[in-house]
C-alpha positions in Angstrom: -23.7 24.3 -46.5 -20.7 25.4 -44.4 -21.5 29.0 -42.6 -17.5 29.7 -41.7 -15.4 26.9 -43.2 -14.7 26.4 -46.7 -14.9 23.4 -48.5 -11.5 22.4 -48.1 -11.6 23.5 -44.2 -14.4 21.5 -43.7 -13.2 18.3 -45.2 -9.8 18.2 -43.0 -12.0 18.9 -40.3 -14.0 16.4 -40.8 -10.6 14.0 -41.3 -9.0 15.7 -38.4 -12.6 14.8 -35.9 -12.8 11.4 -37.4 -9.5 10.1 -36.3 -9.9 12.0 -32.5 -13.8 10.1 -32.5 -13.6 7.6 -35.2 -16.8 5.2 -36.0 -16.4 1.9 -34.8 -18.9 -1.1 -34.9 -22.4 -0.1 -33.0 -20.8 3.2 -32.4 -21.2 6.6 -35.1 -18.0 8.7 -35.5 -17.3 12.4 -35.7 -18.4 12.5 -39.1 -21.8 10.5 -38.8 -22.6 12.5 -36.1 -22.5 16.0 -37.3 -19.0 17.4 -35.5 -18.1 19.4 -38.5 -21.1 21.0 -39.1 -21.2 22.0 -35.2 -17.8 23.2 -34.9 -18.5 25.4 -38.7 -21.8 26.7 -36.9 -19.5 27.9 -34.0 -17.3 29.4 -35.7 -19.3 31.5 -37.7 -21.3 33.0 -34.3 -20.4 34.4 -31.5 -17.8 32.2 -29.8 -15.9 32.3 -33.2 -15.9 35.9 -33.2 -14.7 36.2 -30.2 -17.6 37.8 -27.8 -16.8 38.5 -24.3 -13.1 37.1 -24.7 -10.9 39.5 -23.0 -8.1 39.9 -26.3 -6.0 42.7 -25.1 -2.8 42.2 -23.4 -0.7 41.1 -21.7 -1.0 37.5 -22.1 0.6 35.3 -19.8 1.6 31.4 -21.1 -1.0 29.5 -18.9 0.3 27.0 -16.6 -2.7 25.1 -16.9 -6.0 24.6 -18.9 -7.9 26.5 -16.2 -6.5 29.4 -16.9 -8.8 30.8 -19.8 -8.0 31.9 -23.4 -4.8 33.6 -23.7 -4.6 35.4 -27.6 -5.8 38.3 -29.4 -7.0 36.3 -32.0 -10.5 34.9 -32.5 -11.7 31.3 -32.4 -12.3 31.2 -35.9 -8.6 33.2 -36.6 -7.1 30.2 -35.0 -9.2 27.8 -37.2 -8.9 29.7 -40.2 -4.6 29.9 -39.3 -4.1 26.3 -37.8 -6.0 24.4 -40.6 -3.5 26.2 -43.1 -0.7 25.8 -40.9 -2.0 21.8 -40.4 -2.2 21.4 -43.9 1.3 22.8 -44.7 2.5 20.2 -42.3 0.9 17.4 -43.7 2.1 18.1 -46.9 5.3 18.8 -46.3 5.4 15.7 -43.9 3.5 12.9 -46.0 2.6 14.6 -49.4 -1.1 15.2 -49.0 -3.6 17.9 -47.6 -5.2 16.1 -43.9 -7.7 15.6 -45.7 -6.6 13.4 -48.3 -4.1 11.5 -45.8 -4.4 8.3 -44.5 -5.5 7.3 -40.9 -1.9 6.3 -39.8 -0.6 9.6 -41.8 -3.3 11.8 -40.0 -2.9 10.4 -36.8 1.1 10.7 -37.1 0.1 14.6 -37.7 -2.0 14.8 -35.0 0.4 13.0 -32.5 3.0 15.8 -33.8 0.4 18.7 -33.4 -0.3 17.5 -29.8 3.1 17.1 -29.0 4.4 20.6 -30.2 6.2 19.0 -32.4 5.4 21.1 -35.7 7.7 24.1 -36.9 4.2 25.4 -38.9 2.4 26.5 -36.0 3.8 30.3 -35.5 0.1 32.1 -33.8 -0.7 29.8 -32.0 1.2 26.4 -30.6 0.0 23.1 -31.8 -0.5 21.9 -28.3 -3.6 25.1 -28.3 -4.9 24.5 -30.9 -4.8 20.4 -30.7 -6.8 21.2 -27.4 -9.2 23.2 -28.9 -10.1 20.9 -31.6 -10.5 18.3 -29.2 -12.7 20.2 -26.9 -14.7 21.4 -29.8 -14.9 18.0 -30.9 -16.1 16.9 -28.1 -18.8 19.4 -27.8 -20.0 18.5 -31.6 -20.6 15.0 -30.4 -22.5 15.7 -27.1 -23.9 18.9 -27.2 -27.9 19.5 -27.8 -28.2 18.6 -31.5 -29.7 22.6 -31.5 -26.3 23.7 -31.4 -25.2 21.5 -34.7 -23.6 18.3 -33.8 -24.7 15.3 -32.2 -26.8 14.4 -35.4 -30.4 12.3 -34.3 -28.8 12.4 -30.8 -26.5 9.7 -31.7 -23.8 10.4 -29.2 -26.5 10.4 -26.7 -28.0 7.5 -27.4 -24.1 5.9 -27.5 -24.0 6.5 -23.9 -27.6 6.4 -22.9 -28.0 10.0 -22.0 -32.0 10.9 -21.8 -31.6 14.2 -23.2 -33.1 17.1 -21.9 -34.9 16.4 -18.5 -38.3 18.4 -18.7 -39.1 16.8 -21.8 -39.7 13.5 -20.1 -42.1 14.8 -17.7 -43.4 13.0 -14.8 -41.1 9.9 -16.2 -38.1 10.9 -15.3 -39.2 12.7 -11.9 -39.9 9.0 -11.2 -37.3 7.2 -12.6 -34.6 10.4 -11.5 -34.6 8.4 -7.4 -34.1 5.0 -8.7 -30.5 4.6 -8.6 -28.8 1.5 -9.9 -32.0 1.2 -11.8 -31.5 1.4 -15.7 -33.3 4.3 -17.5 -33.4 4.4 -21.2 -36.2 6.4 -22.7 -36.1 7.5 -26.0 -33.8 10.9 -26.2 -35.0 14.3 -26.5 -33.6 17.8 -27.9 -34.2 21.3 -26.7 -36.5 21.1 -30.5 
């Protein structure tokens, strides 16, 4: 059960994360692996809320990524405001919710979001909050299955990640000097 999203939000997330990480043969996708349910658990705690964002102007247009975040709103205000906004487009471009749209359809939607090229996106740009998603997509797929995402450490086993160091002990403190040398123990979680 969805802590922040509602039902609705957390099926054109899911739509939205499938198409940026789709499942392909030998490989899970977004969905498979959990991303919604990471970026939800997010959103409802303190990153979503906004703790320890500075939120008080002036904001300055950033240059660059490595500039920080730039708004008064929260995480989960630009969520809540792009999925509507998203949605609208979609809609209004190809007759159905993101959720409901095709994989051509949503990926035409998220080429336009990327791309600034949506009139819906008044808060905050689609370009923000394409990069966002992404990021937080991203995050839902490797992050410490702990945190949400990365369901039975599927995205670590996709690209033979060991997990968390200490839990393999005297193993890896072994294996951690042999370079060139293939290492592939079973992963393990923070759990």
């Amino acid at each position: 059960m969805a802590a922040f999203f509602t039902p609705a939000e957390t099926a054109a997330v899911e739509a939205l994360a499938e198409r940026i990480f789709p499942a392909a043969p030998g490989s899970p996708g977004a969905i498979e692996l959990g991303v919604a349910g990471y970026i939800d658990a997010q959103l409802a705690g303190p990153w979503g809320q906004g703790a320890q964002m500075y939120r008080k102007g002036p904001f300055v247009q950033a240059q660059d990524a490595g500039h920080g975040w730039q708004s008064p709103l929260t995480p989960a205000e630009v969520y809540r405001s792009c999925l509507r906004s998203l949605d609208d487009a979609a809609r209004r471009l190809h007759g159905a919710p993101c959720a409901d749209l095709g994989a051509d359809h949503l990926d035409a939607v998220l080429t336009a979001l990327a791309g600034g090229e949506l009139e819906d996106f008044r808060e905050v740009g689609g370009p923000a909050f394409f990069g966002m998603l992404r990021q937080n997509v991203i995050e839902g797929l490797f992050a410490d299955p702990v945190h949400g995402g990365n369901r039975d450490m599927g995205g670590w086993r996709w690209i033979g990640y060991p997990g968390v160091a200490s839990a393999h002990g005297a193993d890896y403190q072994r294996e951690v000097a042999r370079h060139g040398v293939p290492y592939a123990p079973e992963p393990s979680s923070l759990r």
